[in-house]
C-alpha positions as CSV (number, residue, x, y, z in Angstrom):
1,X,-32.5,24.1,-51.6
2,X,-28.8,24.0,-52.8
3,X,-26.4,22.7,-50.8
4,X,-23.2,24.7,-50.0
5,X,-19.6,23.0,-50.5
6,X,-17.7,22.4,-47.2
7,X,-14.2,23.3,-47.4
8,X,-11.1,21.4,-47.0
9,X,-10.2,23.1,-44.1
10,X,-13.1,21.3,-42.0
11,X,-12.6,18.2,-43.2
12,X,-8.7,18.5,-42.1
13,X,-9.5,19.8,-38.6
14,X,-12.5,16.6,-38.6
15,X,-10.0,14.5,-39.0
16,X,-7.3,15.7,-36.4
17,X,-9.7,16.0,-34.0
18,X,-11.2,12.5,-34.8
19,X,-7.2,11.5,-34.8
20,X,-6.4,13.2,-31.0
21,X,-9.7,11.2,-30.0
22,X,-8.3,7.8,-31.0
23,X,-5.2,8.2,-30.0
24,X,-6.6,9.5,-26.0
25,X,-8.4,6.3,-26.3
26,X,-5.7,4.0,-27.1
27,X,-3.6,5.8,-24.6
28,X,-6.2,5.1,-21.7
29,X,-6.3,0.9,-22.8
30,X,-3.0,0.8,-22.5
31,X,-2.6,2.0,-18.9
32,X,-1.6,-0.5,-16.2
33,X,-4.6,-1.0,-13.8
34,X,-4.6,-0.1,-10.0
35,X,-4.3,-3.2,-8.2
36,X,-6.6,-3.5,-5.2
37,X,-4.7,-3.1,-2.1
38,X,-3.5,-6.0,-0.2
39,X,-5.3,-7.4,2.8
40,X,-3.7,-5.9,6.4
41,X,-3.1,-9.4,8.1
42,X,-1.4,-11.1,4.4
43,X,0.8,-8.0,4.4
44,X,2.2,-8.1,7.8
45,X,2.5,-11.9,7.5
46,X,4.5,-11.0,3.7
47,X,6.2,-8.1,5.3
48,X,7.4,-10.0,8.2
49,X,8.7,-13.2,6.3
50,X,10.7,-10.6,4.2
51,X,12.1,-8.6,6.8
52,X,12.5,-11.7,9.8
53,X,12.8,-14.8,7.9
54,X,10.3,-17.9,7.4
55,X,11.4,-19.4,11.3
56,X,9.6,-16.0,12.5
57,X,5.8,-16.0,14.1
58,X,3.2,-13.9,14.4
59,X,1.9,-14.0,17.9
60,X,-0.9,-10.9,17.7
61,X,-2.4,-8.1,15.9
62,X,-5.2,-5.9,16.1
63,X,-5.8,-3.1,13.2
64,X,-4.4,0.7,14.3
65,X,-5.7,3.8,12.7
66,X,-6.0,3.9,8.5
67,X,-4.4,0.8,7.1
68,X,-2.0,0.1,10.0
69,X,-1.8,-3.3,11.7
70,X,0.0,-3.4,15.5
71,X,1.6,-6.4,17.3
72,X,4.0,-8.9,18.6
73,X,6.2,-11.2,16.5
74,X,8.3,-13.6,17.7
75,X,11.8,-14.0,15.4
76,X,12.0,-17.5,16.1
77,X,9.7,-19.6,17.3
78,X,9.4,-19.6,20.9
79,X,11.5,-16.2,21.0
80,X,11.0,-13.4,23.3
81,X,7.8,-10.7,21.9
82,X,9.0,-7.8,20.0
83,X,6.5,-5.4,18.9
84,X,5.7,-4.1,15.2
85,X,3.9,-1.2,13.4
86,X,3.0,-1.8,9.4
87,X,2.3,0.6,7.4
88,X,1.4,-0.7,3.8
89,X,4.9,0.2,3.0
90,X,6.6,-0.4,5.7
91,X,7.4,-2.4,9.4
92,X,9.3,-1.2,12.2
93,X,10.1,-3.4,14.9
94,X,10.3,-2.1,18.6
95,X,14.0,-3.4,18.9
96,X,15.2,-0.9,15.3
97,X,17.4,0.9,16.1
98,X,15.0,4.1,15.2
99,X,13.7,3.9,18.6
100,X,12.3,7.2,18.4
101,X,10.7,6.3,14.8
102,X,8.8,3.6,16.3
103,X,7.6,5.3,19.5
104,X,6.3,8.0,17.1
105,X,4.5,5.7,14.7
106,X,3.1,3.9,17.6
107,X,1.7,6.7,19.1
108,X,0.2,8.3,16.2
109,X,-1.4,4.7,14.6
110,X,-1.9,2.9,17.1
111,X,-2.7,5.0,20.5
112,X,-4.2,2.2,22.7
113,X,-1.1,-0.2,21.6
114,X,0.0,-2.3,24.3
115,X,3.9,-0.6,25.4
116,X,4.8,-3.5,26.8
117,X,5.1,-7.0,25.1
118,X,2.2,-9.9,27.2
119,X,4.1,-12.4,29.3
120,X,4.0,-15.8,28.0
């Protein structure tokens, strides 16, 4: 059996291909990876020193609908209650002045959210 000659052609189209391959590859490696996302309570307790200040306290929370965390913070210690909504990328605190904003979040992420802040 003879063997027939490949052509120069294939071999150049082999080797683009085999090019476009390595260079998909390297492309993938070098994206950054997705970081996990960050545990509700840590977050409201990160988003809450950012936003309040270190002399604020957290004085409750329950989870609200998807990744949303409800409650009442105090923004300085002993302080009267002011409620909160988070949202991974955001807080909105009851006394904003987007009153409306918060009413809204409250009512579509947290529904049996207490309106009123607990008497201490």
């Amino acid at each position: 059996m003879m063997r027939r000659p490949v052509s120069w052609p294939v071999w150049a189209l082999a080797a683009g291909v085999s090019i476009c391959v390595l260079l998909a590859l390297w492309a993938m490696s070098r994206r950054p990876r997705v970081s996990p996302p960050e545990a509700p309570l840590p977050r409201v307790m990160r988003q809450i020193g950012v936003q309040l200040g270190n002399g604020a306290e957290l004085r409750y929370a329950e989870p609200g609908q998807k990744r949303a965390v409800c409650g009442y913070v105090g923004r300085s210690r002993g302080g009267a209650a002011v409620g909160f909504v988070s949202l991974p990328n955001r807080i909105l605190f009851s006394d904003d002045p987007l009153p409306k904003e918060f009413a809204e979040m409250r009512e579509r992420y947290c529904p049996g959210f207490l309106t009123t802040p607990p008497a201490r």
